[in-house]
Biopython code that builds the backbone (N, CA, C, O; Angstrom):
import numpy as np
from Bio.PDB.StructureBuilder import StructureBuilder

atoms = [
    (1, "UNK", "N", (96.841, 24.390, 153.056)),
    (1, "UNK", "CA", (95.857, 24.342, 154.127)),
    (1, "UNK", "C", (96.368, 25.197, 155.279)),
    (1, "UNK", "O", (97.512, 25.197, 155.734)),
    (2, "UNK", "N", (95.405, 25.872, 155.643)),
    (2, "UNK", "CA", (95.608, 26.860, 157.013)),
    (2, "UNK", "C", (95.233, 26.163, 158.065)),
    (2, "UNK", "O", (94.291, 25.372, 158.115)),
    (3, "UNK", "N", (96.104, 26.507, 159.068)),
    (3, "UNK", "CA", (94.934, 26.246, 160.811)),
    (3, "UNK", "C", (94.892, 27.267, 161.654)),
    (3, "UNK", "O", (95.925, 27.847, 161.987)),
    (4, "UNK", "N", (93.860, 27.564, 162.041)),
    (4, "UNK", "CA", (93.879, 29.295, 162.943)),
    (4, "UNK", "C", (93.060, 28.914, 163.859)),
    (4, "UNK", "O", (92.101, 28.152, 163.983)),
    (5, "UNK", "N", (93.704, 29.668, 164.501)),
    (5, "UNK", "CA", (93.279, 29.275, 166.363)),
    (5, "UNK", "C", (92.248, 30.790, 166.376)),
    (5, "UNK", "O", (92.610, 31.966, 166.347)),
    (6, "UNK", "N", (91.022, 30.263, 166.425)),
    (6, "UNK", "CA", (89.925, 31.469, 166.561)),
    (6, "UNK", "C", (89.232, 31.078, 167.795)),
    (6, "UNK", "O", (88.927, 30.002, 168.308)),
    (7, "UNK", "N", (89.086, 32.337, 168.103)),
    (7, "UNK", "CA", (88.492, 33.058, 169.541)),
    (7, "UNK", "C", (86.851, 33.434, 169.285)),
    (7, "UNK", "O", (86.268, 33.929, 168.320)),
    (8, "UNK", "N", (86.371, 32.935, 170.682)),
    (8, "UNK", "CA", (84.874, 33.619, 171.143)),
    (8, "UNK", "C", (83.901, 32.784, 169.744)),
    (8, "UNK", "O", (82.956, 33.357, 169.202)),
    (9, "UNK", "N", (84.302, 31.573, 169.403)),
    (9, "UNK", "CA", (83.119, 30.528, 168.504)),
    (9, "UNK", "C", (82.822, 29.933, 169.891)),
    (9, "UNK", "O", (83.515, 29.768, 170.895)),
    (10, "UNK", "N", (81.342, 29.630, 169.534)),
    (10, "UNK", "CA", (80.360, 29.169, 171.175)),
    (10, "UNK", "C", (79.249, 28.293, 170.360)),
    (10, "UNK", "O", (78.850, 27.196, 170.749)),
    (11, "UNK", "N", (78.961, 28.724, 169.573)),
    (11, "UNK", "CA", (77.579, 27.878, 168.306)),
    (11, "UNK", "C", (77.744, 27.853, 167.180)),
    (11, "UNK", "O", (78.573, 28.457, 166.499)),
    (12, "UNK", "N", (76.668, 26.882, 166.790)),
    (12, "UNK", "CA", (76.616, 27.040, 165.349)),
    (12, "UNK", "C", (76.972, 28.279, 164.419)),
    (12, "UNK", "O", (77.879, 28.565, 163.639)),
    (13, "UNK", "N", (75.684, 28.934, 164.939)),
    (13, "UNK", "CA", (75.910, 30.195, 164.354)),
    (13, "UNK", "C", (77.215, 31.156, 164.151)),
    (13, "UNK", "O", (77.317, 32.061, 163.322)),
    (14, "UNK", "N", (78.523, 30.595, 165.442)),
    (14, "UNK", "CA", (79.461, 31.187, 164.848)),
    (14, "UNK", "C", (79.958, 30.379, 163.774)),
    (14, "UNK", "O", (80.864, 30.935, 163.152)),
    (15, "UNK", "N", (79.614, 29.128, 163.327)),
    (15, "UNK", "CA", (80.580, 28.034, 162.346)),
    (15, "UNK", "C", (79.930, 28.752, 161.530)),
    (15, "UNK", "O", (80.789, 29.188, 160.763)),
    (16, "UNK", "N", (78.527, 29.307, 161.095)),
    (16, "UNK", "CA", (78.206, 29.272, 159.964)),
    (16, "UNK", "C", (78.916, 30.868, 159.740)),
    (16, "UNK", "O", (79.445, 31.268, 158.702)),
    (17, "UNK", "N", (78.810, 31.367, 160.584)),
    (17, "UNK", "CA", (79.737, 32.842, 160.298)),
    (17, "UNK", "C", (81.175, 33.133, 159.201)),
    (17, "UNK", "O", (81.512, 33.638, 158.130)),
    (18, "UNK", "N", (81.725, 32.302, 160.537)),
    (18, "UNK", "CA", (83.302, 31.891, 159.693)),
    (18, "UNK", "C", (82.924, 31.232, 158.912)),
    (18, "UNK", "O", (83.208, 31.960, 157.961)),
    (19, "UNK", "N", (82.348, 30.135, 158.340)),
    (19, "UNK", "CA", (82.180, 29.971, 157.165)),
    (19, "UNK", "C", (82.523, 31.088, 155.810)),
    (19, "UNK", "O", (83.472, 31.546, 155.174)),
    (20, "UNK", "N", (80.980, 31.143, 155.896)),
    (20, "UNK", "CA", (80.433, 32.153, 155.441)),
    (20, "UNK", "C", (81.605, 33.393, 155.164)),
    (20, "UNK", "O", (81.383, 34.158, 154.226)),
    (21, "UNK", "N", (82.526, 33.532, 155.772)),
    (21, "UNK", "CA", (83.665, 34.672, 155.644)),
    (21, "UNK", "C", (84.510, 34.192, 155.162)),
    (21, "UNK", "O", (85.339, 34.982, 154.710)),
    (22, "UNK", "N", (84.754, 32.941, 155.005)),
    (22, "UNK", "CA", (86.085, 32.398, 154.010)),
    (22, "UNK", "C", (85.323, 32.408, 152.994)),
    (22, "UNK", "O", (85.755, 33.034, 152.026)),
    (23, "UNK", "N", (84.096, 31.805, 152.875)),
    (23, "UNK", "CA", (83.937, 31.225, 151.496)),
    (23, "UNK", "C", (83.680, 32.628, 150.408)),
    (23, "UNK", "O", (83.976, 32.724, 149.217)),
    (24, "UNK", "N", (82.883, 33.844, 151.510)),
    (24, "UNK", "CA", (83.128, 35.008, 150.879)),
    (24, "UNK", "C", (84.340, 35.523, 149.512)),
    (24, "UNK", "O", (84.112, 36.113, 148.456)),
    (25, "UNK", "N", (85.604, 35.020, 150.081)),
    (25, "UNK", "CA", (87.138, 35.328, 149.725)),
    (25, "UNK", "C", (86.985, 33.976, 148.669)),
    (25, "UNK", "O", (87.163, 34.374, 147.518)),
    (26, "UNK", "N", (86.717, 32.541, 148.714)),
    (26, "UNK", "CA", (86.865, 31.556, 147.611)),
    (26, "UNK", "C", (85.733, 30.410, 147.642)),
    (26, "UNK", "O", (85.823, 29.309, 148.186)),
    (27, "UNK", "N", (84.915, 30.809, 147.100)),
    (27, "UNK", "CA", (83.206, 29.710, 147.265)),
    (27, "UNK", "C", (83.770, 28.151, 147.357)),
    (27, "UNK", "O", (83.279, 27.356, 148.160)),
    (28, "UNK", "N", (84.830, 27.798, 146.471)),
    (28, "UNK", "CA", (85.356, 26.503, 146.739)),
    (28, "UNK", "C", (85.718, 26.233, 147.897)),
    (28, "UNK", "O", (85.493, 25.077, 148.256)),
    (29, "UNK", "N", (86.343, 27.094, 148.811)),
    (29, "UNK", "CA", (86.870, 26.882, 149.959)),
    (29, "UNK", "C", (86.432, 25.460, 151.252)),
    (29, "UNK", "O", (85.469, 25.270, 151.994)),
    (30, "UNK", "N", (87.545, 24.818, 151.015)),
    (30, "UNK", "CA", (87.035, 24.033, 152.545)),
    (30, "UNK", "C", (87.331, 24.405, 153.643)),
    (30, "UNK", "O", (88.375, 24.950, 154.001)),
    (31, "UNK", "N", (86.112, 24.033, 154.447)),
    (31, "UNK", "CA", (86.420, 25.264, 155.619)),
    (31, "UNK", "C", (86.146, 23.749, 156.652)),
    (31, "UNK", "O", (85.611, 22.785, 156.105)),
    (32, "UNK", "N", (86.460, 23.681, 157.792)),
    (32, "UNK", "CA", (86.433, 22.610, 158.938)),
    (32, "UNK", "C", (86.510, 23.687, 160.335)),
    (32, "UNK", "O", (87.218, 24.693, 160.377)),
    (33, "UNK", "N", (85.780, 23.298, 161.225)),
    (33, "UNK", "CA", (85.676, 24.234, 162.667)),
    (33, "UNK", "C", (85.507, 23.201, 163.670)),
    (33, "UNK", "O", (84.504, 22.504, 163.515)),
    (34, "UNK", "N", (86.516, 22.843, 165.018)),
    (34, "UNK", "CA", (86.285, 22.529, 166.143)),
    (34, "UNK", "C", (86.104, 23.410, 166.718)),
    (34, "UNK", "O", (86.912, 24.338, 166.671)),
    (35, "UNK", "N", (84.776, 23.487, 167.624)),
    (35, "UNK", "CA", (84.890, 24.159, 168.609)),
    (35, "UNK", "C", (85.224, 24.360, 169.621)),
    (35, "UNK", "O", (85.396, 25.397, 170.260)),
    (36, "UNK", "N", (85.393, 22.854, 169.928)),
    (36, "UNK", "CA", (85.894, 22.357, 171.439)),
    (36, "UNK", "C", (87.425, 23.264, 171.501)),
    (36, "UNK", "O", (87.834, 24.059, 172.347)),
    (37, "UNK", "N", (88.010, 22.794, 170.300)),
    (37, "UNK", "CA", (89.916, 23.775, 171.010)),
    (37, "UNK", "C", (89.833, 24.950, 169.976)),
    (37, "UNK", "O", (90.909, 25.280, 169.476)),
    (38, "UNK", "N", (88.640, 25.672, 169.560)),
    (38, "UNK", "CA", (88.815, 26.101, 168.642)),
    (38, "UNK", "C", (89.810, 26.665, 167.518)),
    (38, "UNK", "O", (90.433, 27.707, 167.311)),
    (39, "UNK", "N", (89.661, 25.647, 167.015)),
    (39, "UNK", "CA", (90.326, 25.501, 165.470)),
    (39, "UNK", "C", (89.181, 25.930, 164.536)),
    (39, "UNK", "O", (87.959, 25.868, 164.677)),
    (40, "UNK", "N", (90.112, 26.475, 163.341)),
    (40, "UNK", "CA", (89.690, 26.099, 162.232)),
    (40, "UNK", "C", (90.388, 26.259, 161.136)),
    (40, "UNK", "O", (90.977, 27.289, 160.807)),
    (41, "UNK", "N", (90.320, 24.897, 160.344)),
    (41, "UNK", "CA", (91.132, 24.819, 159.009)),
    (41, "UNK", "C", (90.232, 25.061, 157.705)),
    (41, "UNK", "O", (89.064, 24.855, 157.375)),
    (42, "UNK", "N", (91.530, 25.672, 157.070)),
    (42, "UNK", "CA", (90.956, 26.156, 155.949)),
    (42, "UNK", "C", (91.815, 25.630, 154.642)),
    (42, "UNK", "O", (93.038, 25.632, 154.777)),
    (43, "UNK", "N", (91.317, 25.222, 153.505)),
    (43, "UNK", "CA", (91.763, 24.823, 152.289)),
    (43, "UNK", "C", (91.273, 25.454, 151.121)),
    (43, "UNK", "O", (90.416, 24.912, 150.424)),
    (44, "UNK", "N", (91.803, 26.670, 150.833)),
    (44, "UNK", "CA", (91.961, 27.961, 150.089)),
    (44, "UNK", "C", (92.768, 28.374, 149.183)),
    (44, "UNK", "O", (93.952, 28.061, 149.313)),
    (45, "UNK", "N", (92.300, 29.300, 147.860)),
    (45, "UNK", "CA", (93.670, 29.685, 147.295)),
    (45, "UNK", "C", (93.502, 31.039, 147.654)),
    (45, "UNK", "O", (94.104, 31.736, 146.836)),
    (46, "UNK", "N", (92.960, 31.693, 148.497)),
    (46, "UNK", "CA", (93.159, 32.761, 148.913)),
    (46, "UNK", "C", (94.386, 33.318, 149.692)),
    (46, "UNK", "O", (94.650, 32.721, 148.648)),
    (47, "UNK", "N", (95.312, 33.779, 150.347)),
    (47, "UNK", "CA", (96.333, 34.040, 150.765)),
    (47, "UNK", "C", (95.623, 33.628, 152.618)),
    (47, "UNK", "O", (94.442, 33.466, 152.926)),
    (48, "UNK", "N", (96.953, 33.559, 153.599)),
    (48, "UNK", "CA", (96.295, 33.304, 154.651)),
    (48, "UNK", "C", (96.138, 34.734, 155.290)),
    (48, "UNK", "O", (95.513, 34.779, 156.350)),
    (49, "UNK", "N", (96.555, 35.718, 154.853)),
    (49, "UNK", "CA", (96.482, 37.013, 155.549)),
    (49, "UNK", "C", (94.802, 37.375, 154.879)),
    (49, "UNK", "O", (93.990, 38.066, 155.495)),
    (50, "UNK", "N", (94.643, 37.010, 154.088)),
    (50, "UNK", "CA", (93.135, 37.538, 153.386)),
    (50, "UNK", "C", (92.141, 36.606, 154.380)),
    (50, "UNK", "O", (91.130, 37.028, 154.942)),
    (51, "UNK", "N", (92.669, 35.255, 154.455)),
    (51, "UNK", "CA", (91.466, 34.601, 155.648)),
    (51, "UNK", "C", (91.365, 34.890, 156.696)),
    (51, "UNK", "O", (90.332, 34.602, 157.302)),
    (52, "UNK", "N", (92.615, 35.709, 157.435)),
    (52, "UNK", "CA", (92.303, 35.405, 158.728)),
    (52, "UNK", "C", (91.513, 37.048, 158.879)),
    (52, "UNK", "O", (90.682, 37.432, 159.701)),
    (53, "UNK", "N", (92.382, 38.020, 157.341)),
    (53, "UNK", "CA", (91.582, 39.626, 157.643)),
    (53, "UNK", "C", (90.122, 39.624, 157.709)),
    (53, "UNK", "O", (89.483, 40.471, 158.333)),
    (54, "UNK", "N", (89.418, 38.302, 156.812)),
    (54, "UNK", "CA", (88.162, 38.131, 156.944)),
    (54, "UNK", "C", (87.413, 37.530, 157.935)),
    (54, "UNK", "O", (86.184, 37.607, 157.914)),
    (55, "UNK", "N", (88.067, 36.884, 158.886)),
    (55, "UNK", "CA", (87.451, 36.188, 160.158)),
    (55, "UNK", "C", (87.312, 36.960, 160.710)),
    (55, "UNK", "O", (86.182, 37.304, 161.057)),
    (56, "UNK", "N", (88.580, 37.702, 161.108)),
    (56, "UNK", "CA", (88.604, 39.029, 161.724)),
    (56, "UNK", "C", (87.424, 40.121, 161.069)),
    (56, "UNK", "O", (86.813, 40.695, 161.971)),
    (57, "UNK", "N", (87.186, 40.336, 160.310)),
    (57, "UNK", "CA", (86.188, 41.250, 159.841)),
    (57, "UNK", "C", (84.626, 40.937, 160.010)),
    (57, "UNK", "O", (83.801, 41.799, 159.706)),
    (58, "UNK", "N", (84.127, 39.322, 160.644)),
    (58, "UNK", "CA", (83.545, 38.895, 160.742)),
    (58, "UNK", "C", (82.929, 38.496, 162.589)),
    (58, "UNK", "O", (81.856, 38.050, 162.997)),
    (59, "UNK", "N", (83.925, 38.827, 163.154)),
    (59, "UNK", "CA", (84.445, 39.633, 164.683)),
    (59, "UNK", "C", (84.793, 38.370, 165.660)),
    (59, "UNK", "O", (84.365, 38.101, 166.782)),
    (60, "UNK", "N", (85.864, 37.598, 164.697)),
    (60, "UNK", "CA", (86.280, 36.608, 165.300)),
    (60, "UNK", "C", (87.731, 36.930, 165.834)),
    (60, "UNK", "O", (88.233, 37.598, 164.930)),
    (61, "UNK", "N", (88.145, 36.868, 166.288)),
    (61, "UNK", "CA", (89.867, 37.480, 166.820)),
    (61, "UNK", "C", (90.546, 35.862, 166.427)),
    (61, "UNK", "O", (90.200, 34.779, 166.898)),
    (62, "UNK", "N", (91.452, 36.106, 165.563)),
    (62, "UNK", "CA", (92.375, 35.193, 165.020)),
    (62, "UNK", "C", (93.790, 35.355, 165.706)),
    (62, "UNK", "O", (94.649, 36.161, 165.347)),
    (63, "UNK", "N", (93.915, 34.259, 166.981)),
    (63, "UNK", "CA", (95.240, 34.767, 167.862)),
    (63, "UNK", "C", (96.217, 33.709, 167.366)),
    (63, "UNK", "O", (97.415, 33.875, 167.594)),
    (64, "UNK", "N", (95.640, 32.240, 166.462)),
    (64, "UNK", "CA", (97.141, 32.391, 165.764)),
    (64, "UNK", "C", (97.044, 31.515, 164.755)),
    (64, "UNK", "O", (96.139, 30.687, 164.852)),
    (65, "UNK", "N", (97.864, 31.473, 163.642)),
    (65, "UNK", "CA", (97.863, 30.864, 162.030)),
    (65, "UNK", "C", (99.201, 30.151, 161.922)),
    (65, "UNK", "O", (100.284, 30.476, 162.409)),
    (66, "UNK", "N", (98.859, 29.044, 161.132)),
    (66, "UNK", "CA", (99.614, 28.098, 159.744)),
    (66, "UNK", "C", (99.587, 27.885, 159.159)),
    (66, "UNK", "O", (100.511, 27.211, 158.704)),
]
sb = StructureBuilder()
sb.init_structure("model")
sb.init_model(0)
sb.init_chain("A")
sb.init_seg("    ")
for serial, (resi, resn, name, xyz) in enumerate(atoms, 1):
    if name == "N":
        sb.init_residue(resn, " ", resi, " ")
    sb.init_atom(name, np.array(xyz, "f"), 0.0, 1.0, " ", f" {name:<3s}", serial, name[0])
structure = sb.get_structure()
């Protein structure tokens, strides 16, 4: 399980984004988003450099991972 501290989520529409960009990388993927401290964890067999290249590609700025 990952936790990445993502930047500039404000709505739904960004949860369904990031979503939508992990599950891109593994349809199984569990994906979880607070917005309040924005978090979001991820439970993936994708690598964590592939999730966060895809958040990022999705124009979320990923300032930090576990």
């Amino acid at each position: 399980m990952y936790e990445l501290q993502v930047e500039n989520m404000s709505c739904g529409r960004c949860i369904a984004k990031v979503s939508d960009a992990v599950r891109a990388l593994d349809m199984t993927a569990g994906v979880e988003i607070n917005l309040a401290n924005k978090k979001v964890m991820v439970d993936s067999s994708a690598s964590l450099d592939e999730v966060k290249a895809a958040i990022v590609q999705a124009g979320y700025p990923v300032t930090a991972a576990s």
